[in-house]
ZAMARNU-136255 format. One line per 2 residues: number of its first residue (from 1); for each residue z, y, x of N, C-alpha, C, O, CB. Coordinates in Angstrom, 2 decimals, decimal comma. Glycine has a CB too. Layout:
// residues N
NUM	Z:Y:X:Z:Y:X:Z:Y:X:Z:Y:X:Z:Y:X | ...
//
This chain:
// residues 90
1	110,03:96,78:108,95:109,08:97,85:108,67:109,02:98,07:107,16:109,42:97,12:106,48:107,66:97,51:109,25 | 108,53:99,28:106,46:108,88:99,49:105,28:107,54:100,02:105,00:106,72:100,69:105,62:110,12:100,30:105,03
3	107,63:99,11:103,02:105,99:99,53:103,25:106,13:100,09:101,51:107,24:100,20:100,98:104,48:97,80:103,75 | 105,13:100,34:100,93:104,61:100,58:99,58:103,89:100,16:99,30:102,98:99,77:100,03:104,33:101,44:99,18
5	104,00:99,99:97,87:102,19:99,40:97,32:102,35:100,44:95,95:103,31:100,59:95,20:101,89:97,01:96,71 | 100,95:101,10:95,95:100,83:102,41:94,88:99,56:101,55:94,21:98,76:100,70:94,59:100,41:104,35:95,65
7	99,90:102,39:92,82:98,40:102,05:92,05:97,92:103,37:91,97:98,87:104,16:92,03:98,42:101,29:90,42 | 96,90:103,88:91,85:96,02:105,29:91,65:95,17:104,90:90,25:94,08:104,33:90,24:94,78:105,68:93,18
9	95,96:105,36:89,05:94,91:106,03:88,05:94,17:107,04:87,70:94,56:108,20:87,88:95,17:106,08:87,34 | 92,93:106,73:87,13:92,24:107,75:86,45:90,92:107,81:87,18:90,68:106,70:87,64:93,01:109,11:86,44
11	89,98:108,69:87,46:88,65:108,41:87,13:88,85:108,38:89,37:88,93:109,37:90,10:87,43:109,97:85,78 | 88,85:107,36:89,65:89,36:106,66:91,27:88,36:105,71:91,85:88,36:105,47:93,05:90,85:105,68:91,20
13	87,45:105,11:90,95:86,41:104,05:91,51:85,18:104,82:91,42:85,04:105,59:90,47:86,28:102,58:90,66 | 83,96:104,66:92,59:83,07:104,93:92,74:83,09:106,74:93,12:82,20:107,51:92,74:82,46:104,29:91,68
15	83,86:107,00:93,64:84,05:108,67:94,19:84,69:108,10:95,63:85,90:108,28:95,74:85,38:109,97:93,03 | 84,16:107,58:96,51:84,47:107,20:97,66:86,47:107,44:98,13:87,09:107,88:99,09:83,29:108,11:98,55
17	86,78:106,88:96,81:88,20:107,23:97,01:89,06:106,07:98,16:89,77:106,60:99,02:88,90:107,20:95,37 | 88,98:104,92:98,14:89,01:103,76:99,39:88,47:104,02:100,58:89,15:103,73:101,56:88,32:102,54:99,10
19	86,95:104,71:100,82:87,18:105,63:102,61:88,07:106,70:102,54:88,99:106,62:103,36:85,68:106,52:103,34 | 88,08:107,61:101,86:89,32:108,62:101,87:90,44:107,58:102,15:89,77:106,75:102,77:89,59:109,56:100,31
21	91,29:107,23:102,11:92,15:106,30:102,07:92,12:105,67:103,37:93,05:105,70:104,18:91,94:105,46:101,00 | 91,70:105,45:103,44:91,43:104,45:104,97:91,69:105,54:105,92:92,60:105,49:106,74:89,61:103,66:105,32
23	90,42:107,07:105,70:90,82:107,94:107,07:92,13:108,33:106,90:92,80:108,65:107,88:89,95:109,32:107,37 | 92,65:108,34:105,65:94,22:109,02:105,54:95,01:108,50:106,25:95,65:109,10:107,11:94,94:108,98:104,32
25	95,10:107,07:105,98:95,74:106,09:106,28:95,65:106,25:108,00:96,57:106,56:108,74:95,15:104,79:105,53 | 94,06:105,89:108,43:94,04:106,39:110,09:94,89:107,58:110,67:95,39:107,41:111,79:92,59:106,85:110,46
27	95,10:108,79:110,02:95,62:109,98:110,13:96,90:109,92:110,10:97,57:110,75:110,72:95,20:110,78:109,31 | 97,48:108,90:109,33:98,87:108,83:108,80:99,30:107,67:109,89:100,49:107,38:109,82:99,03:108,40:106,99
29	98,54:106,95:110,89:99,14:105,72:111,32:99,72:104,56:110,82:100,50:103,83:111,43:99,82:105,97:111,85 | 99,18:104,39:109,39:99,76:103,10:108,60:98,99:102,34:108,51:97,85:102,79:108,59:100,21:103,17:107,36
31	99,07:101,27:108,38:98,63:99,79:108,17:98,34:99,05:106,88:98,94:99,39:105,87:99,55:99,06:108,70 | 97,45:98,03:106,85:97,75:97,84:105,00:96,37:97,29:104,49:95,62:96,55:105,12:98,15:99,61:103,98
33	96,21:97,74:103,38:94,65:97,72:102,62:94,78:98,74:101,55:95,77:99,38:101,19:94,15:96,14:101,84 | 93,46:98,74:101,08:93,10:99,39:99,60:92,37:98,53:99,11:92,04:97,49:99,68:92,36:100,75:99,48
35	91,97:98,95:97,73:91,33:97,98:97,18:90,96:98,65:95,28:91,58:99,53:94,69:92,47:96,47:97,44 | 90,15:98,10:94,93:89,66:98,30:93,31:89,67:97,51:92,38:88,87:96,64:92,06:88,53:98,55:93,11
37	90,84:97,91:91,83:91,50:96,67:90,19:90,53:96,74:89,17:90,09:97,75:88,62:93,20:97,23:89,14 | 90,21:95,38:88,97:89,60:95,26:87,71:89,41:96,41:86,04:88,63:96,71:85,14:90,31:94,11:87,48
39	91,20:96,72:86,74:91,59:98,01:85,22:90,65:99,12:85,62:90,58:99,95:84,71:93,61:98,88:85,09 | 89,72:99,49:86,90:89,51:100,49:87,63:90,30:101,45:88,06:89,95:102,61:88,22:88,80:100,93:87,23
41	91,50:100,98:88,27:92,71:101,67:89,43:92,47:101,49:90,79:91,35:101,04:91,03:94,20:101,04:89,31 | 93,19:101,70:91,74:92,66:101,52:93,17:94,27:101,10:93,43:95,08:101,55:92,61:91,82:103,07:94,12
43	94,66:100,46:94,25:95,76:99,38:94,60:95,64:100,08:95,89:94,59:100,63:96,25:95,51:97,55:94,47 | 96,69:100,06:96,54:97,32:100,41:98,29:98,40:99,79:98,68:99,47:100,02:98,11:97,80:101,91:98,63
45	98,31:98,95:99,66:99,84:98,69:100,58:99,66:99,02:101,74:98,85:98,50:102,51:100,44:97,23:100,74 | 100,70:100,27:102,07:100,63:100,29:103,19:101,83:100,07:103,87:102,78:99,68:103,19:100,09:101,22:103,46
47	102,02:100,27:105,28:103,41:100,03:106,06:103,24:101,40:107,08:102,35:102,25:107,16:103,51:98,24:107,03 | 104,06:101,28:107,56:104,76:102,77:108,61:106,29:103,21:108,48:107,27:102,68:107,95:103,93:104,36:108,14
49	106,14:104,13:109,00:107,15:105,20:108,77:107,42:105,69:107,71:106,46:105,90:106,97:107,00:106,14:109,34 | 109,20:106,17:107,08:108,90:106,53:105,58:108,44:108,18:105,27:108,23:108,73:104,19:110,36:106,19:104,69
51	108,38:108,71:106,66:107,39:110,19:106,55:106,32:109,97:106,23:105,93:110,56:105,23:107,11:111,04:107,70 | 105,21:108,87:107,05:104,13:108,87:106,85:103,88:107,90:104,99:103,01:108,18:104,16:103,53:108,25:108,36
53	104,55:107,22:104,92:104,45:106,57:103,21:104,77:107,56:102,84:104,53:107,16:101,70:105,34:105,33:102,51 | 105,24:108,93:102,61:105,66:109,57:101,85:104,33:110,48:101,72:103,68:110,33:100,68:106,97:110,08:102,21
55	103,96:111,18:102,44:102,70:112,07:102,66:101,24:111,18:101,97:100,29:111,64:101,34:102,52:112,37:104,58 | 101,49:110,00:102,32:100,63:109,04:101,76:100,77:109,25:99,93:99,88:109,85:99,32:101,17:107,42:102,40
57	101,62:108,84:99,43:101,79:108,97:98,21:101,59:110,56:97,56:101,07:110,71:96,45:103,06:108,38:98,03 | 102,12:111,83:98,45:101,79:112,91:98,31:100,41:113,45:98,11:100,04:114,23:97,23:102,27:113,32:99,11
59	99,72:112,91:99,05:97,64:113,22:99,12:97,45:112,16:97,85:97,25:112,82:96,83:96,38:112,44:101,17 | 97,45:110,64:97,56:97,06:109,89:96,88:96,86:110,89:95,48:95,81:110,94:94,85:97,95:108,69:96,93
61	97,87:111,52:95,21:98,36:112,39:93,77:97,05:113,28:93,65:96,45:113,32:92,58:100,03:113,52:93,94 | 96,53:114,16:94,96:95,83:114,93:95,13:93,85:114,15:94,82:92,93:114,62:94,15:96,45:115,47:96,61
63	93,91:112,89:95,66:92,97:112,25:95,72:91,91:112,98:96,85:92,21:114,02:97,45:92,56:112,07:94,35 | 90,76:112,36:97,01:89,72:113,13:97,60:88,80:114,39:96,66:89,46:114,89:95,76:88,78:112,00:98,09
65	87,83:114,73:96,77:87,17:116,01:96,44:87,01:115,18:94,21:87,61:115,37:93,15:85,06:116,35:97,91 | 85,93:114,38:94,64:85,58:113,59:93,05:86,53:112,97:92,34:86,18:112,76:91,17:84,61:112,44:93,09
67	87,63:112,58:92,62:88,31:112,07:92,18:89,07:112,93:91,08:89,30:114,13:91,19:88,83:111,55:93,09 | 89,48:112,05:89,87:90,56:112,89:88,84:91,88:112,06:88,75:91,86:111,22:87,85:89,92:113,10:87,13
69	92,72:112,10:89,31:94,13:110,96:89,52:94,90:111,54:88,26:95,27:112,71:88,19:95,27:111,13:91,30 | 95,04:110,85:87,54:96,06:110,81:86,08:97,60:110,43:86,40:98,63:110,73:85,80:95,48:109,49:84,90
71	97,38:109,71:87,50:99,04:109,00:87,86:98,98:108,15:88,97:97,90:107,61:89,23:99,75:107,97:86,61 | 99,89:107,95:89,61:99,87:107,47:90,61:101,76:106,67:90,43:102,85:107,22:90,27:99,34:108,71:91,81
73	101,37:105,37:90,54:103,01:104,52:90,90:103,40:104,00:91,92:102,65:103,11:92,33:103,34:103,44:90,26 | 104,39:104,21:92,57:104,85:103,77:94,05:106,20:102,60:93,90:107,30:102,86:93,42:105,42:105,33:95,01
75	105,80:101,47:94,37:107,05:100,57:94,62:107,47:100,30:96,04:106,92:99,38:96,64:106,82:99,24:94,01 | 108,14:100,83:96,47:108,79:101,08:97,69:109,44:99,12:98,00:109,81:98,39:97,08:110,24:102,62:97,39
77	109,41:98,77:99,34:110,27:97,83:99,91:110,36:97,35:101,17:110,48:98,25:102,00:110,18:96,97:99,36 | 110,35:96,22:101,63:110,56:95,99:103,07:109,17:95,12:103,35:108,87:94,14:102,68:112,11:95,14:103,44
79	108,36:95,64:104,47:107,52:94,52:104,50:107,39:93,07:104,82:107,82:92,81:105,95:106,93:94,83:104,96 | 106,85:91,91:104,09:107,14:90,84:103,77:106,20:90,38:104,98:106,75:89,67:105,82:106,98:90,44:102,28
81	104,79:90,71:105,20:103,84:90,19:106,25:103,55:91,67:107,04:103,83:92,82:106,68:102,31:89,34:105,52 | 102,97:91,23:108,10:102,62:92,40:108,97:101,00:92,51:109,07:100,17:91,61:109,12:103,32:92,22:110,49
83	100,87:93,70:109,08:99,33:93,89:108,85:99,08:94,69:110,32:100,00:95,31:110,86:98,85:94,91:107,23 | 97,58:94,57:110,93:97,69:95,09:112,37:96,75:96,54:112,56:96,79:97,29:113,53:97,11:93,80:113,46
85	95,80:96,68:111,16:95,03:97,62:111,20:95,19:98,26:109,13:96,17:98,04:108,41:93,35:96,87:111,96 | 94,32:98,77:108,85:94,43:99,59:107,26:92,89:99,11:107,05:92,06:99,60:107,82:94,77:101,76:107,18
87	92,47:98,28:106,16:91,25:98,26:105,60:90,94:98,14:104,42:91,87:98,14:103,61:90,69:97,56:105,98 | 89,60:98,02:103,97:89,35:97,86:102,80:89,30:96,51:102,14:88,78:95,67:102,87:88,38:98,44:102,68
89	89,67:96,08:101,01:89,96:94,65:100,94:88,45:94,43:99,42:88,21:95,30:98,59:92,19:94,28:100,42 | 87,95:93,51:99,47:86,40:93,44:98,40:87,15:92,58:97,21:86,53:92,25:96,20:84,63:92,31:99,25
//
């Protein structure tokens, strides 16, 4: 299974950008977590299909409504563990 892990910069914490993410993720059928870096970036791994990682990284760029995304980085590879649902990680 093939997964990504993206970072989301720019103004991404505290604009409910991690539930956006999660329903995307529900919408998209991928698996994984999100989560909020210390730098105040937001971290994602997800797994699926490489249509659905792709559309994933496509909206991430966009963000939800509050959000201002400056950049977004994608490292593409093979997944190492298997994840069974997409949540939020504290």
């Amino acid at each position: 299974m093939n997964q990504v892990l993206v970072s989301v910069q720019g103004m991404v914490q505290g604009v409910c950008f991690r539930a956006w993410t999660m329903d995307l993720a529900a919408r998209l059928d991928l698996k994984g977590w999100v989560r909020n870096t210390p730098d105040g970036s937001v971290e994602i791994l997800a797994q699926g299909k490489d249509t659905s990682l792709k559309k994933l990284i496509e909206l991430l760029r966009e963000g939800p409504v509050l959000a201002r995304v400056s950049r977004v980085d994608a490292e593409h590879g093979v997944a190492k563990e298997k994840f069974d649902k997409f949540s939020v990680k504290y």
